[in-house]
C-alpha positions, -999 to +999 in steps of 0.1 A: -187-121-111-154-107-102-146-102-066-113-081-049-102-088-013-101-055+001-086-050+036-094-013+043-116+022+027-104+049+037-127+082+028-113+117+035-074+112+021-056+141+011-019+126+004-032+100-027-039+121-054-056+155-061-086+171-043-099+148-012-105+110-020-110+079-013-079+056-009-092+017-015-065-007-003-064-043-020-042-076-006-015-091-018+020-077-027+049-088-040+077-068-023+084-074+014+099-036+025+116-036+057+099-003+066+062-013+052+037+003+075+011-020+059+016-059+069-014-066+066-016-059+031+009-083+019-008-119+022-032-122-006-057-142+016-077-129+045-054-123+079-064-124+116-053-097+137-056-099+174-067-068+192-057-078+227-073-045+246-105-053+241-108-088+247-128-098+278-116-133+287-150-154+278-132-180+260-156-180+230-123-181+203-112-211+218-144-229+216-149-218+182-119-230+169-116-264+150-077-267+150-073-254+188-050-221+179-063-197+196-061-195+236-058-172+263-031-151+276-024-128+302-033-101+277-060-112+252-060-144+228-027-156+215-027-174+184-008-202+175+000-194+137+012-227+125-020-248+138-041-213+123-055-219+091-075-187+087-108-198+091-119-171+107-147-188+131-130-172+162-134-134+145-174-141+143-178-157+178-156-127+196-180-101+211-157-075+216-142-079+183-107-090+198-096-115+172-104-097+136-106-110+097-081-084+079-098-086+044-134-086+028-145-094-006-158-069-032-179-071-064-171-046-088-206-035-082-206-034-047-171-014-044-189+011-071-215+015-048-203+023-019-174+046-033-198+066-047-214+074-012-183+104-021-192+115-053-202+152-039-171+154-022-150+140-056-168+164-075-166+197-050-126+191-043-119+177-081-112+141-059-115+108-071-107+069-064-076+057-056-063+023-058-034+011-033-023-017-012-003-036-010+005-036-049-031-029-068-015-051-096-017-079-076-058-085-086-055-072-121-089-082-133-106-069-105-084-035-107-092-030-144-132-036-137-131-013-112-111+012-127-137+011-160-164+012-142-151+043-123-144+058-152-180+049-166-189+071-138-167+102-148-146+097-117-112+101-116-090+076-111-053+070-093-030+039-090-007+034-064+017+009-075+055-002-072+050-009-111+064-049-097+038-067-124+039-079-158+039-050-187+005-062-199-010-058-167+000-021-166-007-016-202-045-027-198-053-009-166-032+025-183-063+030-207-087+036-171-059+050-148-056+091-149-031+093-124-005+068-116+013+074-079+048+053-086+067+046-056+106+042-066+123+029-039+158+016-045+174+015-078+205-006-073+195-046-077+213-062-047+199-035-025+165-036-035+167-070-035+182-071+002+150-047+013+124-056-007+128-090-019+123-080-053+147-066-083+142-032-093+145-041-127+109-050-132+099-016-121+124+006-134+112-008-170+074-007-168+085+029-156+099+037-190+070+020-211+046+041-190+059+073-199+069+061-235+026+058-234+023+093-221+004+083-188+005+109-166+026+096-137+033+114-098+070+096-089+074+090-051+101+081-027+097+062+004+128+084+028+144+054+051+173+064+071+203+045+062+184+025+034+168+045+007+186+079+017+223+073+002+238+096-022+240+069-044+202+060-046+192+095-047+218+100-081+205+068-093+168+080-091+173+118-101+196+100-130+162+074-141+141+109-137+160+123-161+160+100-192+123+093-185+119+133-194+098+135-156+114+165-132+088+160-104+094+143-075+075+134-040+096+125-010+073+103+013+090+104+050+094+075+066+067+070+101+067+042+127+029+045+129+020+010+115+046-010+142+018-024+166+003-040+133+028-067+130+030-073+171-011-080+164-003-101+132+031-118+151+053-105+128+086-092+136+090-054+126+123-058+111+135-019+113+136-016+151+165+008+147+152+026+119+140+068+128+120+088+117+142+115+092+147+144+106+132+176+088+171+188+082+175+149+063+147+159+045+162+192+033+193+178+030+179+150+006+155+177-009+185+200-023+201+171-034+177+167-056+170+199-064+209+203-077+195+182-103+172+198-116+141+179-097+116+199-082+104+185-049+076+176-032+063+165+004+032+147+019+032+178+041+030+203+010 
């Protein structure tokens, strides 16, 4: 039976697709963005996430755990991540749900069930299921039994993906997918490479086979100040936008909402000195586009 690790449902979203859904994030991604707003998505195994606010100093993580990482601080547990190796003992023993397992495994049949707890709403706002992360493609098998059995259903189906997975992977879960979200980020190799660890060249071609497929496809752009917002990147995309025939494009602003996630996970949140764009960045990096040809879209629209 095929399982997904799942790390968060999230019913009621408006921004990942059409009419109101609900947004299913797996684990496990490839790239590692400076600005992602989502750490906790990109380990493909189950994280632990301290929640130091509500712990109440009884000591029951330390005695629960075998390998004597976890101990107390002036502000809740602190764990000591190179003794950690997930176990997750101390997350069942905390009361107060202080230390928590980031991560749950799914059937396909289980997922299907309790997605469908929606179905009114999918149907009343033309809404659906959408699959995000970290990167979807990550657990294909489990993405493509999922997204047939949804379709099995009649409900519609989105993929939110950075395209960074082999063609054939794409190509399988294209024949269940009606919408594909697909985040182009930086176009330019050394750059991309520089702030997301991964060529661009992987996702730049499964862009083209898509379209060359005729999936229907929604392009977006994460906007990041002073990485993703030079006038080269923006020509470079408008320019791939072009030869793939699309002329649609979604401008995703970049938020600082997800920083006390990696302080939990004792990460360091790389962008420190990265804002928020402005709204006259955004227009300025809308008519760029538009001078192209490109109409434009926002998460605010």
């Amino acid at each position: 039976m095929t399982k997904g690790l799942i790390f968060n449902i999230q019913r009621y979203s408006l921004h990942d697709g059409p009419g109101i859904r609900t947004t299913i994030f797996l684990k496990g991604c490839p790239l590692s963005c400076w600005w992602c707003q989502n750490p906790e998505s990109i380990n493909r195994e189950p994280d632990l996430m301290r929640q130091p606010d509500r712990c109440l100093g009884c000591g029951s993580c330390q005695e629960a755990c075998p390998e004597g990482a976890v101990r107390s601080g002036k502000v809740g547990p602190v764990i000591d991540r190179d003794l950690c190796t997930r176990c997750l003992k101390c997350t069942v023993v905390c009361p107060a749900e202080a230390l928590e397992a980031v991560g749950r495994e799914y059937t396909v049949s289980e997922l299907v069930r309790e997605a469908l707890k929606d179905r009114f709403i999918f149907d009343s706002s033309g809404g659906g299921v959408t699959f995000s992360g970290g990167e979807p493609l990550m657990q294909p098998d489990f993405l493509e039994e999922s997204l047939q059995a949804f379709c099995k259903e009649g409900i519609h189906t989105v993929v939110d993906t950075s395209g960074c997975a082999p063609w054939p992977i794409l190509e399988k879960i294209s024949v269940y997918t009606d919408l594909f979200l697909y985040d182009l980020k930086l176009i330019d190799d050394l750059e991309s490479e520089e702030y997301t660890g991964l060529s661009s060249r992987l996702s730049v071609e499964n862009l083209k086979k898509l379209v060359e497929k005729g999936a229907l496809i929604q392009i977006r752009m994460p906007v990041v100040p002073l990485i993703t917002d030079s006038i080269a990147n923006i020509n470079s995309i408008a320019d791939l936008l072009i030869e793939c025939g699309l002329n649609e494009l979604e401008l995703i602003p970049y938020h600082n909402y997800g920083t006390a996630k990696y302080a939990r996970l004792d990460l360091e949140y790389r962008p420190g000195t990265i804002k928020v764009p402005t709204a006259e960045q955004m227009d300025r990096i809308k008519a760029r586009f538009e001078n192209r040809g490109i109409r434009i879209s926002s998460e605010d629209d």
